[in-house]
Backbone as ProteinMPNN parsed JSONL, in Angstrom:
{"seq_chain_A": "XXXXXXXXXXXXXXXXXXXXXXXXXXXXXXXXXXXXXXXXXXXXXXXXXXXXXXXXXXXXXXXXXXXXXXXXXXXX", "coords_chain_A": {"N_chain_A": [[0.848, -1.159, 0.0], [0.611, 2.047, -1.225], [0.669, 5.42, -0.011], [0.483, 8.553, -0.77], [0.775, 12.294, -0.019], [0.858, 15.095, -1.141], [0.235, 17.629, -0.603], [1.118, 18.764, 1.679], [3.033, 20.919, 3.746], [6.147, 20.905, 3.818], [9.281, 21.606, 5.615], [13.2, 21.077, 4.74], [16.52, 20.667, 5.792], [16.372, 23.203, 6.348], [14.846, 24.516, 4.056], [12.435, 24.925, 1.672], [12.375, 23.145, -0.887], [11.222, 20.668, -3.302], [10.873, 17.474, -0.829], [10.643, 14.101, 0.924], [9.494, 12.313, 2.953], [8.808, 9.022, 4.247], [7.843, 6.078, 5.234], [8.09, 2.372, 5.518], [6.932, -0.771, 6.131], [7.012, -3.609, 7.041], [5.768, -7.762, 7.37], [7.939, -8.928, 8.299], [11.126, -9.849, 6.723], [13.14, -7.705, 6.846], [16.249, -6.476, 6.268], [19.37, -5.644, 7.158], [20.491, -5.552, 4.689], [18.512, -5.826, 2.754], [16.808, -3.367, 3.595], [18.427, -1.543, 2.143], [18.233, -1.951, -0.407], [15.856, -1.7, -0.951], [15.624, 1.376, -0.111], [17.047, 2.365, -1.888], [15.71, 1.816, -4.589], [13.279, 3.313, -4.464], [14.075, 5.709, -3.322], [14.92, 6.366, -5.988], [12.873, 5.815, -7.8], [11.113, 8.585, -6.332], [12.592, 10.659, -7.096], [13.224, 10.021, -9.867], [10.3, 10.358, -10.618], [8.932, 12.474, -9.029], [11.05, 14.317, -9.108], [11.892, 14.787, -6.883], [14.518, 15.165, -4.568], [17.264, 12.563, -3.92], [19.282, 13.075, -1.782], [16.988, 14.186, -0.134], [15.346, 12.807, 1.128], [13.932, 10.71, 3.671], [13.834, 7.336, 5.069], [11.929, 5.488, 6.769], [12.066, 2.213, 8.395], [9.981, -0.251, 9.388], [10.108, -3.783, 10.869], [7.925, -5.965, 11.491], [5.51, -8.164, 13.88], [3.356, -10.182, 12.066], [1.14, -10.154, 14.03], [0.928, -7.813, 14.6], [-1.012, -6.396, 13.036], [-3.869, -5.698, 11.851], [-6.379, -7.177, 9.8], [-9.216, -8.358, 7.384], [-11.001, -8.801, 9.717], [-9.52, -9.717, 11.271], [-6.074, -11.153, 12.143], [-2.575, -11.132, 10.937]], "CA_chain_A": [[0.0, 0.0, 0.0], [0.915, 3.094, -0.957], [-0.135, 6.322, 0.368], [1.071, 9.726, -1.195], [0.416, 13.251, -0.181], [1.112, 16.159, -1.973], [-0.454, 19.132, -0.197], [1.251, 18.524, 3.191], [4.346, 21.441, 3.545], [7.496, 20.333, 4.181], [10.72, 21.844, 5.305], [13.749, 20.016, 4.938], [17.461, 21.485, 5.614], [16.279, 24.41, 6.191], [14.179, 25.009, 2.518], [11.112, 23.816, 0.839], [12.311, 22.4, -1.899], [11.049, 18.985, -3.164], [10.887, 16.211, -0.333], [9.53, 13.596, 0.894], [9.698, 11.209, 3.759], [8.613, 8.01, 3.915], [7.512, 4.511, 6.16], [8.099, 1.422, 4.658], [6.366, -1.352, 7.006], [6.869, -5.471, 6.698], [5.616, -8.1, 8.314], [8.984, -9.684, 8.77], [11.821, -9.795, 5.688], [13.796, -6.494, 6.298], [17.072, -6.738, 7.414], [19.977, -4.095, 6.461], [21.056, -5.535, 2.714], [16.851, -5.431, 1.931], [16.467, -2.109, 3.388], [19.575, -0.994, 1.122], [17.853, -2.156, -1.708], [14.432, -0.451, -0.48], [16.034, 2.758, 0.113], [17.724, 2.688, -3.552], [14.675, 2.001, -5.313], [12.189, 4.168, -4.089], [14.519, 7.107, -4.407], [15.177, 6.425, -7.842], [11.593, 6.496, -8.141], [11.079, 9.561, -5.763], [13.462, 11.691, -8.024], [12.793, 9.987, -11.392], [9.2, 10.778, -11.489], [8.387, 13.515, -8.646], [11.432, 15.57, -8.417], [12.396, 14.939, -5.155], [16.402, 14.64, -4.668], [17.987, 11.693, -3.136], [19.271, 13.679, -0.962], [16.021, 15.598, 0.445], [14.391, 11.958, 1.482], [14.241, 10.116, 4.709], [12.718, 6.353, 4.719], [12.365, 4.945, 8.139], [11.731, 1.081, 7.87], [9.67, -1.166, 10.764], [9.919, -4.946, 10.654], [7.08, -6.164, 12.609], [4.953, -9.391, 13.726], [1.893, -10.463, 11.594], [0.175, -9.938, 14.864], [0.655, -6.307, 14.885], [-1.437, -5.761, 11.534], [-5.492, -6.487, 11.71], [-6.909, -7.061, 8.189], [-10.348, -8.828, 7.175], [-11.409, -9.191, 10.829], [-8.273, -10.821, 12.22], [-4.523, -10.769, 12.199], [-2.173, -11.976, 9.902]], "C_chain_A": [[0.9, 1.231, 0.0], [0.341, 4.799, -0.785], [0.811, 7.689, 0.242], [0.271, 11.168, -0.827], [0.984, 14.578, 0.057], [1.253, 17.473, -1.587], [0.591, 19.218, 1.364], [2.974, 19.5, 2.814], [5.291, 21.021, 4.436], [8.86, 21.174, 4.432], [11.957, 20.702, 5.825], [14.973, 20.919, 5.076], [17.302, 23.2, 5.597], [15.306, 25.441, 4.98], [12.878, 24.046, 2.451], [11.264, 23.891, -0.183], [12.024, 21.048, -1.917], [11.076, 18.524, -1.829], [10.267, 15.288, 0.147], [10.264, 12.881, 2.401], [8.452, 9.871, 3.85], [8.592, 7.005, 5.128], [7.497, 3.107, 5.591], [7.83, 0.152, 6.129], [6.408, -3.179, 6.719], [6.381, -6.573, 7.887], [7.373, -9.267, 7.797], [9.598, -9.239, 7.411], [12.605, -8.505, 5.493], [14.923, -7.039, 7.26], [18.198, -5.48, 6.798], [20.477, -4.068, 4.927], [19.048, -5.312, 2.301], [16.284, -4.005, 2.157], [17.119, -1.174, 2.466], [19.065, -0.907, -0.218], [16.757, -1.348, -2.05], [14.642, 0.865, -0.931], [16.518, 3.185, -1.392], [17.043, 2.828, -4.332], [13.618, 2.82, -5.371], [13.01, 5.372, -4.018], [14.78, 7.03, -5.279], [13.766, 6.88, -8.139], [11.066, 7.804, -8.096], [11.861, 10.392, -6.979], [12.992, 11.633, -9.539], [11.219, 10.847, -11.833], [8.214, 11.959, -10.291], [9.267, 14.226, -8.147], [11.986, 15.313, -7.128], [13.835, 14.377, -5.08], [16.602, 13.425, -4.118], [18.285, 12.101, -1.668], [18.433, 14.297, 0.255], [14.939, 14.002, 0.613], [14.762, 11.336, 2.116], [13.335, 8.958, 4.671], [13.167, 5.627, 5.749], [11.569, 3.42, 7.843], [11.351, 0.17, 9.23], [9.715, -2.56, 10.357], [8.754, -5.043, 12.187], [6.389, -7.543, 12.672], [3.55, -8.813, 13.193], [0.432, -9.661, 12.819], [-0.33, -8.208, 15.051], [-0.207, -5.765, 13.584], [-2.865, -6.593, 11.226], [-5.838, -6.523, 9.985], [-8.048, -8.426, 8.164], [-10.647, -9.238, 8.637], [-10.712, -10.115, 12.022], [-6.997, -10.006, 11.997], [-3.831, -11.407, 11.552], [-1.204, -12.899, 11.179]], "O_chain_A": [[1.724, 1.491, 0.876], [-0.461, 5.217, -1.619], [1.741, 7.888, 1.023], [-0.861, 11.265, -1.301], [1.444, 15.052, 1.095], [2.069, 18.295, -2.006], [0.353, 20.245, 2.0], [3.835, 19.109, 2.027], [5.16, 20.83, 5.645], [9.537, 21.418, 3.433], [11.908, 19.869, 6.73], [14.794, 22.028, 4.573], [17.93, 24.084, 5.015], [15.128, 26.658, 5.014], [12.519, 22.974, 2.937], [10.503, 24.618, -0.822], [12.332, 20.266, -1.018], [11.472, 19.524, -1.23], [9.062, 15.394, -0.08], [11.441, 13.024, 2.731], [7.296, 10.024, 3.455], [9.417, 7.21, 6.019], [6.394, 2.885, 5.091], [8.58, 0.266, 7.098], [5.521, -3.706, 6.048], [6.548, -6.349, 9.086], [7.477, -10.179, 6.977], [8.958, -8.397, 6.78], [12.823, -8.089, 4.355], [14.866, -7.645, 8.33], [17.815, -4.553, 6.085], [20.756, -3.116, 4.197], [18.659, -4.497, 1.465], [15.541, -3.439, 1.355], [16.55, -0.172, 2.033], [19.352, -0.028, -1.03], [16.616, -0.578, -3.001], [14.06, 1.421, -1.863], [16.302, 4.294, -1.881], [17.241, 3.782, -5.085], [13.053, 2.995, -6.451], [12.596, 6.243, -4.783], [15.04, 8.166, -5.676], [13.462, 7.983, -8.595], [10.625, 8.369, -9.097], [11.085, 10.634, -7.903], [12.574, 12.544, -10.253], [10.971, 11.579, -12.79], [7.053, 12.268, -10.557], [9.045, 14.844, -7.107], [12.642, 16.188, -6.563], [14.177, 13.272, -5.502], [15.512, 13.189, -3.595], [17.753, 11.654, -0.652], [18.903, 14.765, 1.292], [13.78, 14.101, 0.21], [15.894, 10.928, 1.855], [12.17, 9.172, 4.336], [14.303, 5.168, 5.87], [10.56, 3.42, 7.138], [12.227, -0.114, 10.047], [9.263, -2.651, 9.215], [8.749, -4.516, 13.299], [6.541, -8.236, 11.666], [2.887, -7.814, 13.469], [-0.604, -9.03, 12.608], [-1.358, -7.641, 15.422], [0.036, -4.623, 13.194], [-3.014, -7.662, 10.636], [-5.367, -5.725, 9.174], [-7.791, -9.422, 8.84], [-10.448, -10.451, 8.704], [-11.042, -10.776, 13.007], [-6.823, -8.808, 11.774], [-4.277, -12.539, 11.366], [-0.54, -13.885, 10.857]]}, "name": "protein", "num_of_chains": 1, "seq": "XXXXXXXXXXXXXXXXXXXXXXXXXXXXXXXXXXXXXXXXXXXXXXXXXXXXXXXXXXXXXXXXXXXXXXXXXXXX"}
Protein backbone atom coordinates (compact mmCIF):
# COMPACT_ATOMS: atom_id res chain seq x y z
CA UNK A 1 0.00 0.00 0.00
CA UNK A 2 0.92 3.09 -0.96
CA UNK A 3 -0.13 6.32 0.37
CA UNK A 4 1.07 9.73 -1.19
CA UNK A 5 0.42 13.25 -0.18
CA UNK A 6 1.11 16.16 -1.97
CA UNK A 7 -0.45 19.13 -0.20
CA UNK A 8 1.25 18.52 3.19
CA UNK A 9 4.35 21.44 3.54
CA UNK A 10 7.50 20.33 4.18
CA UNK A 11 10.72 21.84 5.30
CA UNK A 12 13.75 20.02 4.94
CA UNK A 13 17.46 21.49 5.61
CA UNK A 14 16.28 24.41 6.19
CA UNK A 15 14.18 25.01 2.52
CA UNK A 16 11.11 23.82 0.84
CA UNK A 17 12.31 22.40 -1.90
CA UNK A 18 11.05 18.99 -3.16
CA UNK A 19 10.89 16.21 -0.33
CA UNK A 20 9.53 13.60 0.89
CA UNK A 21 9.70 11.21 3.76
CA UNK A 22 8.61 8.01 3.91
CA UNK A 23 7.51 4.51 6.16
CA UNK A 24 8.10 1.42 4.66
CA UNK A 25 6.37 -1.35 7.01
CA UNK A 26 6.87 -5.47 6.70
CA UNK A 27 5.62 -8.10 8.31
CA UNK A 28 8.98 -9.68 8.77
CA UNK A 29 11.82 -9.79 5.69
CA UNK A 30 13.80 -6.49 6.30
CA UNK A 31 17.07 -6.74 7.41
CA UNK A 32 19.98 -4.09 6.46
CA UNK A 33 21.06 -5.54 2.71
CA UNK A 34 16.85 -5.43 1.93
CA UNK A 35 16.47 -2.11 3.39
CA UNK A 36 19.57 -0.99 1.12
CA UNK A 37 17.85 -2.16 -1.71
CA UNK A 38 14.43 -0.45 -0.48
CA UNK A 39 16.03 2.76 0.11
CA UNK A 40 17.72 2.69 -3.55
CA UNK A 41 14.67 2.00 -5.31
CA UNK A 42 12.19 4.17 -4.09
CA UNK A 43 14.52 7.11 -4.41
CA UNK A 44 15.18 6.42 -7.84
CA UNK A 45 11.59 6.50 -8.14
CA UNK A 46 11.08 9.56 -5.76
CA UNK A 47 13.46 11.69 -8.02
CA UNK A 48 12.79 9.99 -11.39
CA UNK A 49 9.20 10.78 -11.49
CA UNK A 50 8.39 13.51 -8.65
CA UNK A 51 11.43 15.57 -8.42
CA UNK A 52 12.40 14.94 -5.15
CA UNK A 53 16.40 14.64 -4.67
CA UNK A 54 17.99 11.69 -3.14
CA UNK A 55 19.27 13.68 -0.96
CA UNK A 56 16.02 15.60 0.45
CA UNK A 57 14.39 11.96 1.48
CA UNK A 58 14.24 10.12 4.71
CA UNK A 59 12.72 6.35 4.72
CA UNK A 60 12.36 4.94 8.14
CA UNK A 61 11.73 1.08 7.87
CA UNK A 62 9.67 -1.17 10.76
CA UNK A 63 9.92 -4.95 10.65
CA UNK A 64 7.08 -6.16 12.61
CA UNK A 65 4.95 -9.39 13.73
CA UNK A 66 1.89 -10.46 11.59
CA UNK A 67 0.18 -9.94 14.86
CA UNK A 68 0.66 -6.31 14.88
CA UNK A 69 -1.44 -5.76 11.53
CA UNK A 70 -5.49 -6.49 11.71
CA UNK A 71 -6.91 -7.06 8.19
CA UNK A 72 -10.35 -8.83 7.17
CA UNK A 73 -11.41 -9.19 10.83
CA UNK A 74 -8.27 -10.82 12.22
CA UNK A 75 -4.52 -10.77 12.20
CA UNK A 76 -2.17 -11.98 9.90
Amino acid sequence: MIVLKGSVPVSFGGTEEPAAYGELVSIGGLNPDVNKKFSAAIASILETKLSVPKSRFFLKFYDTKGSNFGWNGSTF
